[in-house]
VMD Tcl script that draws the C-alpha trace (Angstrom):
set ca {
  {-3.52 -81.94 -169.22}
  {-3.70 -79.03 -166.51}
  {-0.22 -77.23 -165.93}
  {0.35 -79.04 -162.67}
  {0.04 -82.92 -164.46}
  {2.23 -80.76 -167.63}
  {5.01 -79.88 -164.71}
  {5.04 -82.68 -163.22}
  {5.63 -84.78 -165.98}
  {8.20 -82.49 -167.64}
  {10.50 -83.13 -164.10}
  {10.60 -86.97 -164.58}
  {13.12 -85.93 -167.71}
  {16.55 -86.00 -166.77}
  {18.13 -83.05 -168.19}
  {21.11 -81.91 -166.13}
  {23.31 -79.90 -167.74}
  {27.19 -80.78 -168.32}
  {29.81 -78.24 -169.27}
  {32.43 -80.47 -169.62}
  {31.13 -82.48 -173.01}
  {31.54 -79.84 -175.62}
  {28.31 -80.60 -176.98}
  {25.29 -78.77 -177.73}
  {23.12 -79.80 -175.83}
  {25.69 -80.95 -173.21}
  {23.42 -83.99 -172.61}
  {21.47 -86.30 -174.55}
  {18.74 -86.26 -171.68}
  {17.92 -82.77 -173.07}
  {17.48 -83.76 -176.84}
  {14.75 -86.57 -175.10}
  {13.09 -83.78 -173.66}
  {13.17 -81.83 -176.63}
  {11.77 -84.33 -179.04}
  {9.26 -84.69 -176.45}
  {8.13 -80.99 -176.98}
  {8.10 -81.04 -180.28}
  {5.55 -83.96 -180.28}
  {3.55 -82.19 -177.87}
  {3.28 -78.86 -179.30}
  {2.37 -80.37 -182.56}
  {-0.58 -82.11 -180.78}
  {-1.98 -79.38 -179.36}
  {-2.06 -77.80 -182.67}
  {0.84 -74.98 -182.33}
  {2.27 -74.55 -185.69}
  {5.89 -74.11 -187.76}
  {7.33 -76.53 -185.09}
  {10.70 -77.10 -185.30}
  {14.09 -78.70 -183.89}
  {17.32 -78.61 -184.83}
  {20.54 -80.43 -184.42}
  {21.78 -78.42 -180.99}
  {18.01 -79.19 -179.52}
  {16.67 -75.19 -180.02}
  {13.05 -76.37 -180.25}
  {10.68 -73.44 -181.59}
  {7.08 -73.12 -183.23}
  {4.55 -70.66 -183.76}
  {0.79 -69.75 -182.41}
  {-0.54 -67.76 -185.82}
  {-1.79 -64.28 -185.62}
  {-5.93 -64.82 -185.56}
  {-6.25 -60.90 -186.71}
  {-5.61 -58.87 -189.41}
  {-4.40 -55.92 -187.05}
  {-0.59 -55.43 -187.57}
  {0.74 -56.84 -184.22}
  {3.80 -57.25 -182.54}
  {5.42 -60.81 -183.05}
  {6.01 -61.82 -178.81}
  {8.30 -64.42 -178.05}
  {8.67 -66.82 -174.78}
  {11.68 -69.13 -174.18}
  {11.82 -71.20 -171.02}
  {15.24 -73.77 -171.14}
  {15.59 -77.86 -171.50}
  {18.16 -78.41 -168.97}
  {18.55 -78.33 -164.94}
  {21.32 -77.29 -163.09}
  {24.58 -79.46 -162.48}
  {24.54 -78.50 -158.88}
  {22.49 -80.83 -157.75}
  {21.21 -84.41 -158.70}
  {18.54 -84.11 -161.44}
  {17.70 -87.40 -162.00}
  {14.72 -89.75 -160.62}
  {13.41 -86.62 -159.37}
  {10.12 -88.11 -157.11}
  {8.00 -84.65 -156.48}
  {5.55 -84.74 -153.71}
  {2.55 -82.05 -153.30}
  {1.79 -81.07 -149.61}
  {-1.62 -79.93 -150.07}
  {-3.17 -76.66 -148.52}
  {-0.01 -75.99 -146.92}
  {-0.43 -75.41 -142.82}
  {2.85 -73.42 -141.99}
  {6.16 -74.76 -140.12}
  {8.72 -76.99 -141.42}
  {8.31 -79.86 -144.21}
  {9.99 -83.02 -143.83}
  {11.22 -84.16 -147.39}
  {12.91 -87.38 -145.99}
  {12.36 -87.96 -142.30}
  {14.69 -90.95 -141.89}
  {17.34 -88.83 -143.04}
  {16.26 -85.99 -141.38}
  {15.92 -84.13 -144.21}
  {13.45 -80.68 -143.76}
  {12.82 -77.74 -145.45}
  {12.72 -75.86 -142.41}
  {11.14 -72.42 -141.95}
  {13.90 -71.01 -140.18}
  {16.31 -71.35 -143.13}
  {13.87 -70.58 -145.84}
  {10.99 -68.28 -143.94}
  {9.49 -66.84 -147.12}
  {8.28 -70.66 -147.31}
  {5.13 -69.32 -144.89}
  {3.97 -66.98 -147.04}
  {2.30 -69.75 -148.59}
  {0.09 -71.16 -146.53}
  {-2.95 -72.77 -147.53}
  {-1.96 -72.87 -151.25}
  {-0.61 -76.48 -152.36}
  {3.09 -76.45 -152.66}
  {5.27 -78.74 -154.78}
  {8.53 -80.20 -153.12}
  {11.36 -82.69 -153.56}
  {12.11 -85.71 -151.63}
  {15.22 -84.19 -150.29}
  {17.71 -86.01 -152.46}
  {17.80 -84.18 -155.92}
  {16.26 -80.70 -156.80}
  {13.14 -80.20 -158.42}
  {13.58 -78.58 -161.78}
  {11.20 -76.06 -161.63}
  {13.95 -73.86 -163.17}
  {13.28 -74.07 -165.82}
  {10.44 -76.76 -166.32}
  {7.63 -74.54 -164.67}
  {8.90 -71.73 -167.44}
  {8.24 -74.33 -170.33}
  {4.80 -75.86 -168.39}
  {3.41 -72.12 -168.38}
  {4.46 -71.40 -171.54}
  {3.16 -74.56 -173.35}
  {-0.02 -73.92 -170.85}
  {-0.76 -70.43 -172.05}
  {-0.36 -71.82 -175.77}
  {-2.91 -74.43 -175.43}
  {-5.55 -71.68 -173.78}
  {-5.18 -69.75 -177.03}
  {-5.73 -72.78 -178.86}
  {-8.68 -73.82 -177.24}
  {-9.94 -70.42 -177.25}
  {-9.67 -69.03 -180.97}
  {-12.50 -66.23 -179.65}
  {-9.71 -64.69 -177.81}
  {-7.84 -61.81 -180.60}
  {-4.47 -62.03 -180.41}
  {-0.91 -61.29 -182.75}
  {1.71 -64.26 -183.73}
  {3.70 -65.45 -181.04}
  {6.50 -67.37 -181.08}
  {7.88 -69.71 -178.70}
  {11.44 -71.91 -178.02}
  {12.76 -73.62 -175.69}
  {16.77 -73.84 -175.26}
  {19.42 -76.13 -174.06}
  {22.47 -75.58 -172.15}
  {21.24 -72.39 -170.00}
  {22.59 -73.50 -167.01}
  {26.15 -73.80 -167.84}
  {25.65 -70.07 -169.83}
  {25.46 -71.32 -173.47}
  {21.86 -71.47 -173.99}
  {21.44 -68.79 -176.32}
  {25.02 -69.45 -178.16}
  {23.43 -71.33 -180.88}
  {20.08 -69.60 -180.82}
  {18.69 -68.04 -184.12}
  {17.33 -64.78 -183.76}
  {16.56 -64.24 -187.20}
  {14.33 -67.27 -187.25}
  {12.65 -66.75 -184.45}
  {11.25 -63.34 -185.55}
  {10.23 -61.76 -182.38}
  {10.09 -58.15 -181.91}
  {11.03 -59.20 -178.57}
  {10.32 -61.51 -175.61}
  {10.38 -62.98 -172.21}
  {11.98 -65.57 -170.59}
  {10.23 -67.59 -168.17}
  {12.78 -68.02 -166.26}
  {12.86 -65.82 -162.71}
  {12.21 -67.25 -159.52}
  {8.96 -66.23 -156.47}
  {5.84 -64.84 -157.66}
  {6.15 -61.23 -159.00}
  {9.58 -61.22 -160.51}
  {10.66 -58.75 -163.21}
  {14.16 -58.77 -164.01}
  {15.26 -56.58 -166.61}
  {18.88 -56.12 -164.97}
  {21.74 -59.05 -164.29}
  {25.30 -59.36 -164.14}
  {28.07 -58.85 -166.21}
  {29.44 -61.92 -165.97}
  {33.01 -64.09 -166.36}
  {34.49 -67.56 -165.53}
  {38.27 -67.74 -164.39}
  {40.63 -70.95 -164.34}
  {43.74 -70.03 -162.55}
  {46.31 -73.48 -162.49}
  {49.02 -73.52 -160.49}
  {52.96 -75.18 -161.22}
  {54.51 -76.86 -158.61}
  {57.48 -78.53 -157.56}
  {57.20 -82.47 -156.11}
  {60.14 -83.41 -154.07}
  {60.27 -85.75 -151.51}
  {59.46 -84.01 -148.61}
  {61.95 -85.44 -146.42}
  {64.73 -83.31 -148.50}
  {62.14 -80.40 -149.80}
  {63.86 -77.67 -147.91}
  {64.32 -74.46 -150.54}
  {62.90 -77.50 -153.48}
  {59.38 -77.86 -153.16}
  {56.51 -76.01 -154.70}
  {53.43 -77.24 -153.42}
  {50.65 -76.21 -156.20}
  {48.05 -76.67 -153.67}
  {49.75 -74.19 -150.64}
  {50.22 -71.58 -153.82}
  {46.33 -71.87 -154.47}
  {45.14 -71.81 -151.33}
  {47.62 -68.26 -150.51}
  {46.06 -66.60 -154.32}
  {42.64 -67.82 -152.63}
  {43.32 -66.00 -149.64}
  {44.32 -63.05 -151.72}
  {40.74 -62.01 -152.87}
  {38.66 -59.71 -150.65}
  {37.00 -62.21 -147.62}
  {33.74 -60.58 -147.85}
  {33.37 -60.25 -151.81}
  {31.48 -63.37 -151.75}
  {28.08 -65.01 -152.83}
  {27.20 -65.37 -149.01}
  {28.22 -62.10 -148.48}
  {26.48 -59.90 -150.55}
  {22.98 -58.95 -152.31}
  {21.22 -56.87 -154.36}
  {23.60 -55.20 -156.56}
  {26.58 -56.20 -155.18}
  {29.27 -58.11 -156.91}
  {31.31 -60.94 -155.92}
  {33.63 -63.32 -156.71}
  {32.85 -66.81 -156.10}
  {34.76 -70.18 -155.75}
  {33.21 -72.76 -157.47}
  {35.72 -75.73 -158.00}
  {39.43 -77.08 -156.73}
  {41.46 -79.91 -157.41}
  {45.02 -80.10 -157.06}
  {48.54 -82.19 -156.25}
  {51.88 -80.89 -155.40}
  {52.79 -80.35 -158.77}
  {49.47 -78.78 -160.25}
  {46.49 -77.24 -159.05}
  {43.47 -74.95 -160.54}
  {40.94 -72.71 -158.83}
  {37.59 -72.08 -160.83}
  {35.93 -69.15 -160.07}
  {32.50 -67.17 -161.85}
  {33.18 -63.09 -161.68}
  {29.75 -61.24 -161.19}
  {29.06 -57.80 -161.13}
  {26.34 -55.59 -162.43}
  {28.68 -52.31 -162.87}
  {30.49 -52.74 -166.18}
  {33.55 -51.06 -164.58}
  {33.37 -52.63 -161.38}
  {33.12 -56.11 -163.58}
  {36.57 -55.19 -165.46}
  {37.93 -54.29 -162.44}
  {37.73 -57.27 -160.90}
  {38.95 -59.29 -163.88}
  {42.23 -56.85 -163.29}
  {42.54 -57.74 -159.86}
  {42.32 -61.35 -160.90}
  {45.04 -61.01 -163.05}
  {47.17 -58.68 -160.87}
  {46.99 -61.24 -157.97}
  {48.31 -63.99 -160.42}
  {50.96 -61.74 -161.29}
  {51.57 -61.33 -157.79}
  {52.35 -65.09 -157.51}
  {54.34 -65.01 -160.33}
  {56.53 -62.50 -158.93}
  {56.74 -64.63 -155.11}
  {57.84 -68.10 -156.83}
  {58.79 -67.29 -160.11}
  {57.58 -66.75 -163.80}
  {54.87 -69.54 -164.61}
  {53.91 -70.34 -161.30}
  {50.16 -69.48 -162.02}
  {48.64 -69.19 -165.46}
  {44.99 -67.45 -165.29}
  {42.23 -68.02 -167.95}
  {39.47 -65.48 -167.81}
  {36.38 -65.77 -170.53}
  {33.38 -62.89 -170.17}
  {30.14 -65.34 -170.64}
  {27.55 -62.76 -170.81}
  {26.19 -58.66 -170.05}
  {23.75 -57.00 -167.82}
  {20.88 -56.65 -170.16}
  {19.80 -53.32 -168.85}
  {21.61 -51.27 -172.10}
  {19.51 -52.94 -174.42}
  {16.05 -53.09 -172.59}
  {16.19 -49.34 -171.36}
  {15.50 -47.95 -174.98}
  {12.55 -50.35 -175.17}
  {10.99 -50.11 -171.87}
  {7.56 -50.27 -173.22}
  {8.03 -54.33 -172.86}
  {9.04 -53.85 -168.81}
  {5.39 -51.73 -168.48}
  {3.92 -53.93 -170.44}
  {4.82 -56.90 -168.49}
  {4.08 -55.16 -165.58}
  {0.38 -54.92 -165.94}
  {0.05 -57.90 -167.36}
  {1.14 -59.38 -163.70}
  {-1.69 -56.18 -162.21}
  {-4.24 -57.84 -164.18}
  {-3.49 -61.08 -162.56}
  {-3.73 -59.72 -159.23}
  {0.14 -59.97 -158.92}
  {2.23 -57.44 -157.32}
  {5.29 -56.55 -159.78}
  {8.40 -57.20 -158.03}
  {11.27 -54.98 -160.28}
  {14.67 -55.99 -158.95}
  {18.15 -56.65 -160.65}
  {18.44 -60.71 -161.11}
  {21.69 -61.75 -159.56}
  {22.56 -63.96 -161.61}
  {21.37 -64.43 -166.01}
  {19.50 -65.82 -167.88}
  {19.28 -67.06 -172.29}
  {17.76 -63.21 -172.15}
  {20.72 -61.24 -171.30}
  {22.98 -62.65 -174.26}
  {19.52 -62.79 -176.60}
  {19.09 -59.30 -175.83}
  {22.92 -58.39 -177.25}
  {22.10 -60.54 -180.31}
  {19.22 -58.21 -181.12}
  {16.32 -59.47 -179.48}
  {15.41 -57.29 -176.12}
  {14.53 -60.18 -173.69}
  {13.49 -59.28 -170.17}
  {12.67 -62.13 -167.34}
  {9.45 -63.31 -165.93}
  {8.75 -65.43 -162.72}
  {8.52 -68.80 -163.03}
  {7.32 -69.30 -159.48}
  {10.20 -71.56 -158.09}
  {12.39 -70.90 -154.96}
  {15.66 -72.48 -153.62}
  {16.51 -73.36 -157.57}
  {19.64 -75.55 -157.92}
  {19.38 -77.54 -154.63}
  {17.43 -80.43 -152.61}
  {15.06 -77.77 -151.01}
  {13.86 -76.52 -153.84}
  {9.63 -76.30 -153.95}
  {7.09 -74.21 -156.56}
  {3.90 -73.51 -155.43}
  {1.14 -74.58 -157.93}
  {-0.55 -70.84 -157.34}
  {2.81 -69.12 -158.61}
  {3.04 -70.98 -161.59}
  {-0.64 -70.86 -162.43}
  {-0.34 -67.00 -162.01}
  {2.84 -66.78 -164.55}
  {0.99 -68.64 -167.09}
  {-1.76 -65.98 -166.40}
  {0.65 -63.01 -167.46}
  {1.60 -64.95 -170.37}
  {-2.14 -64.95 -171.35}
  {-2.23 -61.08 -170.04}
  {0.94 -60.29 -172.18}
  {-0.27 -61.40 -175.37}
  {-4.22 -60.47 -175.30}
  {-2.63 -56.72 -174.04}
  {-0.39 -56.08 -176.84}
  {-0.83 -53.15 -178.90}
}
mol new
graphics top color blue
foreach p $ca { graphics top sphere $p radius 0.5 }
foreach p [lrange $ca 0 end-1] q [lrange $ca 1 end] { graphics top cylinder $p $q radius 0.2 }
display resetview
């Protein structure tokens, strides 16, 4: 099976993530997938293969020398983002791409168009793998396990080729930030690793946010609104003023690079309650606390408007820019980078802005930087991987491992 039939197959497993179970995985779809690993890494020979009950599936390609070796690790993850629709996902290859728009469902007009997403031309000629328009794609993170797996079965087939033990897993639950929550470091025994989980060709992300999710619920009053005058509260008026509170311009589509934000990502409400969900990002520690303050402040601020109660804010850290624990060991970050040289790919360092299983791996004692999977648009309907990318990552998997020293 080439890596292209391997990806393609891997996307026809629903595996959207679900924060709201309180399992782990959130999902059965993911334990399908899992299972489904497992069988396949056994049959292409990879050893010490393993699942547990949370769906951390891991196994092992033996060391075929006697030099003493590193132990590398790769981790791709099971599930796809809530976001979007990740189910009866029908992929479509548009072969030796021309340039200009792609229609992904023309009756409903739907196109990845070139004027929203103009690094789509860089690809011309190359075949490019897209949706239909009506769920994403799932090459986050299903290209990551397709190289990975890819690169094991090379090895496999090619025991000519020296190279150390490496290890590999895949995780559930990385999507809703609790993929590596249940993730054994000990066991997996890396000296350290890579996730395949970064987006366009080239990526090397050994930065990310610090990074928090915030429930603030607001108290109202109902009364009929025909006598309301000095009575009512109206929960959903109070969130939409502490909404209004928070800088305009602090905002996802507002910002880049290493800017910070704070981003609304869910309301409900009634007169008498409401909530406002929001994710905190910011890759300056004391910018990051900072805004958790303000947070807090501004609820306070309520508080003191229409009295004690009014809003009640719950603020949880879910993970930390990676960059404290990966600057010590930077080796990995120059070894990555000409494993991508090798492959004729340029090395694109760059903070991620967002995180991945390797920033919280990388606090639990296993340095963890991120690799391109080859994907772009993750998380929506115009999401598309082209074939080269992912071909190439699985390249400076192979790179990685016949390098180290």
């Amino acid at each position: 099976m080439n890596i292209t039939e391997r990806f393609l197959k891997y996307v026809s497993f629903a595996t959207t993530s679900d924060e709201n179970t309180g399992l782990t995985p959130s999902t059965p779809g993911q334990m399908v997938f899992a299972k489904h690993l497992v069988e396949e890494l056994t049959a292409i020979g990879m050893q010490e293969v393993t699942i547990d009950d949370n769906g951390y599936v891991m196994a092992t390609l033996p060391a075929n020398t006697t030099e003493q070796l590193p132990t590398i690790g790769f981790i791709a993850h099971l599930d796809t983002s809530p976001d979007m629709k990740g189910k009866n996902v029908r992929p479509r290859i548009v072969k030796n791409y021309a340039g200009g728009d792609i229609p992904l469902d023309e009756k409903e007009n739907i196109i990845l168009s070139v004027g929203q997403f103009p690094e789509l031309e860089q690809y011309k000629g190359q075949d490019i793998i897209v949706t239909d328009g009506h769920t994403l794609l799932g090459a986050d993170d299903k290209a990551g396990i397709a190289e990975i797996v890819t690169a094991m079965e090379y090895f496999i087939a090619h025991p000519e080729i020296r190279h150390g033990r490496v290890r590999v897993a895949f995780t559930p639950d990385e999507e809703i930030g609790q993929g590596a929550h249940h993730f054994d470091v000990a066991k997996f025994g890396a000296d350290w690793g890579y996730t395949m989980d970064g987006g366009e060709i080239g990526e090397l992300e050994y930065e990310n946010f610090n990074a928090a999710g915030a429930k603030i619920t607001f108290h109202g009053r109902n009364v009929h609104p025909g006598s309301a005058k000095h009575k009512m509260l109206n929960a959903m008026r109070i969130a939409h003023q502490y909404a209004g509170m928070l800088p305009r311009h602090e905002t996802p589509e507002h910002t880049e690079g290493y800017e910070g934000f704070y981003h609304l990502v869910a309301m409900n409400g009634t007169v008498e309650e409401a909530s406002l969900a929001y994710i905190i990002r910011d890759h300056d520690r004391d910018r990051f606390e900072s805004r958790k303050r303000e947070m807090e402040h501004l609820a306070n601020k309520i508080n003191a408007e229409f009295g004690p109660g009014t809003a009640t804010i719950d603020i949880k850290d879910q993970y930390y820019n990676m960059r404290e624990k990966i600057e010590p060991v930077m080796h990995i970050i120059d070894l990555a980078s000409a494993a991508m040289e090798k492959a004729g790919v340029k090395p694109k360092v760059q903070p991620i802005r967002g995180g991945t299983d390797g920033a919280q791996l990388s606090f639990k004692g296993l340095p963890c930087p991120n690799i391109f999977a080859g994907g772009h648009n993750f998380h929506g309907r115009f999401e598309y991987l082209p074939i080269r990318s992912m071909e190439k990552a699985c390249e400076v998997i192979i790179n990685i491992i016949t390098m180290v020293k």
